[in-house]
C-alpha positions in Angstrom: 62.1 130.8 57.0 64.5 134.0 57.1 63.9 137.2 56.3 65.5 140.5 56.1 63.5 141.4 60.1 64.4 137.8 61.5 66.1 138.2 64.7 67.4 134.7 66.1 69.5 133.3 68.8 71.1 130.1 69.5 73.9 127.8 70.2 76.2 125.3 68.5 77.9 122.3 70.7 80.9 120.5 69.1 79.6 116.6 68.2 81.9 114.3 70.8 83.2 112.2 68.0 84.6 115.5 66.0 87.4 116.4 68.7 89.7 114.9 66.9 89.1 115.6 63.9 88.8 119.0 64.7 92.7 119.1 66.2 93.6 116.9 62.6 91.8 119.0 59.9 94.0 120.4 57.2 91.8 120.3 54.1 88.9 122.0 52.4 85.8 119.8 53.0 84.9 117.9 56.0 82.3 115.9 57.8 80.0 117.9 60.6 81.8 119.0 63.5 79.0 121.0 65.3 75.3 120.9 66.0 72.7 123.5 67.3 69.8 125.4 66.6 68.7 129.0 66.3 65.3 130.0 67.8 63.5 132.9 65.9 60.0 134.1 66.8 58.4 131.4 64.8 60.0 128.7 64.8 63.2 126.3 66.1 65.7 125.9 63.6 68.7 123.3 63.4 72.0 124.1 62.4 74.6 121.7 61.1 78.8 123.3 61.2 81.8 122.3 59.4 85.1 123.6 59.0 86.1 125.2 55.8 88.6 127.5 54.4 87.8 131.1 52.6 89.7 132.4 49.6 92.1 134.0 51.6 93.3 130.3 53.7 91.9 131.4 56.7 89.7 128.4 58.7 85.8 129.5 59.0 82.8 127.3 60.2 80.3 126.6 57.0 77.0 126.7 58.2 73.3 124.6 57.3 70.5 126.3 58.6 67.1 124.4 58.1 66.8 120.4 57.1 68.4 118.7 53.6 65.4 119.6 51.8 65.4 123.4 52.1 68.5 125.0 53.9 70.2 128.2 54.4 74.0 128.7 54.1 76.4 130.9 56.0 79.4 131.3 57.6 81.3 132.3 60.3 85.1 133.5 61.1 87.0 134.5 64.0 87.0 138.2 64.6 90.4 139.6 63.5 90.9 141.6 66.9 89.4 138.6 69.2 92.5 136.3 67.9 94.2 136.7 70.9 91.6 136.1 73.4 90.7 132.7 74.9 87.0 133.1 74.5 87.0 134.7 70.7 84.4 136.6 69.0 82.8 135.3 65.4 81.7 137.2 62.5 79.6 136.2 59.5 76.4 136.3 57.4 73.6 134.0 56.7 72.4 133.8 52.8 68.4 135.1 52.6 68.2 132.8 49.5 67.0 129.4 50.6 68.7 126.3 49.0 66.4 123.1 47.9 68.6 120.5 47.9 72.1 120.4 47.0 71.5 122.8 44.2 73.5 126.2 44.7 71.8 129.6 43.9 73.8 131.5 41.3 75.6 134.3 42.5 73.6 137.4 41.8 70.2 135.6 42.9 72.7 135.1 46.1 73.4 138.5 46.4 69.6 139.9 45.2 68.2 138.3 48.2 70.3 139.6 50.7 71.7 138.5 53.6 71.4 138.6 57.6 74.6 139.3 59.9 75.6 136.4 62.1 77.7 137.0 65.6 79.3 134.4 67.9 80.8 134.2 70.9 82.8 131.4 72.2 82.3 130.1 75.7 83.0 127.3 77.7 80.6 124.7 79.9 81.2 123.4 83.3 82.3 120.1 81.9 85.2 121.7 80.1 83.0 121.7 76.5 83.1 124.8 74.3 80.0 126.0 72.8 79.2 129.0 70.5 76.0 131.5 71.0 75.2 132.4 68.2 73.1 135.8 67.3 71.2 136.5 64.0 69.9 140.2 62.9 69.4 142.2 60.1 72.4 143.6 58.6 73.5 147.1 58.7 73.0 149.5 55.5 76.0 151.4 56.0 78.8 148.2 57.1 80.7 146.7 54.5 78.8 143.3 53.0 79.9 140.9 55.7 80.9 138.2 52.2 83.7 140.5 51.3 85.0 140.8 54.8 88.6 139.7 55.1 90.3 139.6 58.2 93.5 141.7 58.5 
């Protein structure tokens, strides 16, 4: 469970069958494309990654923290000044409210809960594989709510 003092770490490796797909995806919705985990102080949690695409077109990973049962969402974009780097930074947030089911939370119980802020950082194995480690803390009073962010 997550709570507005969880501090978590992790990584997420792309599934082998989801290359492709990954290269080919041009639409809203699609199957998993990356799998991980993030460890907080009690426990190890999985995460499940898709692509998806925010209001504004712009591609973001949608993320499942937790099992099918109970789950957390959140997501994460590419960092607007990291767009021209090989190895890019991610930005995002991670829903407080936990989701039983496939039941979504209405908006202001959503936004009464809070969130966490979510960071990534793009690197690449010895094998050639990209993974992303991931970072979960508290988010800041005085930043922007990271749900609104837009990238310019």
């Amino acid at each position: 469970m997550f709570s507005v003092t969880t501090v978590a770490t992790g990584e997420l490796f792309v599934l082998p069958e989801a290359r492709r797909a990954i290269d080919e995806w041009r639409g809203p919705v699609s199957k998993p494309l990356m799998m991980g985990f993030v460890r907080t102080a009690e426990a190890v949690m999985p995460v499940i990654a898709s692509l998806g695409a925010g209001i504004d077109g712009e591609h973001l990973l949608c993320l499942g923290f937790g099992s099918t049962d109970v789950h957390y969402v959140g997501e994460l974009r590419v960092c607007a000044y990291a767009k021209e780097v090989s190895e890019p930074e991610y930005s995002g947030w991670l829903s407080l409210l936990p989701m039983f089911g496939d039941e979504p939370p209405s908006e202001e119980a959503a936004i009464a809960a809070g969130e966490l802020r979510l960071r990534g950082q793009r690197t690449r194995n010895a094998d050639g594989s990209m993974r992303i480690m991931l970072s979960v803390g508290p988010a800041r009073e005085d930043q922007d709510r990271l749900r609104g962010w837009v990238p310019v």
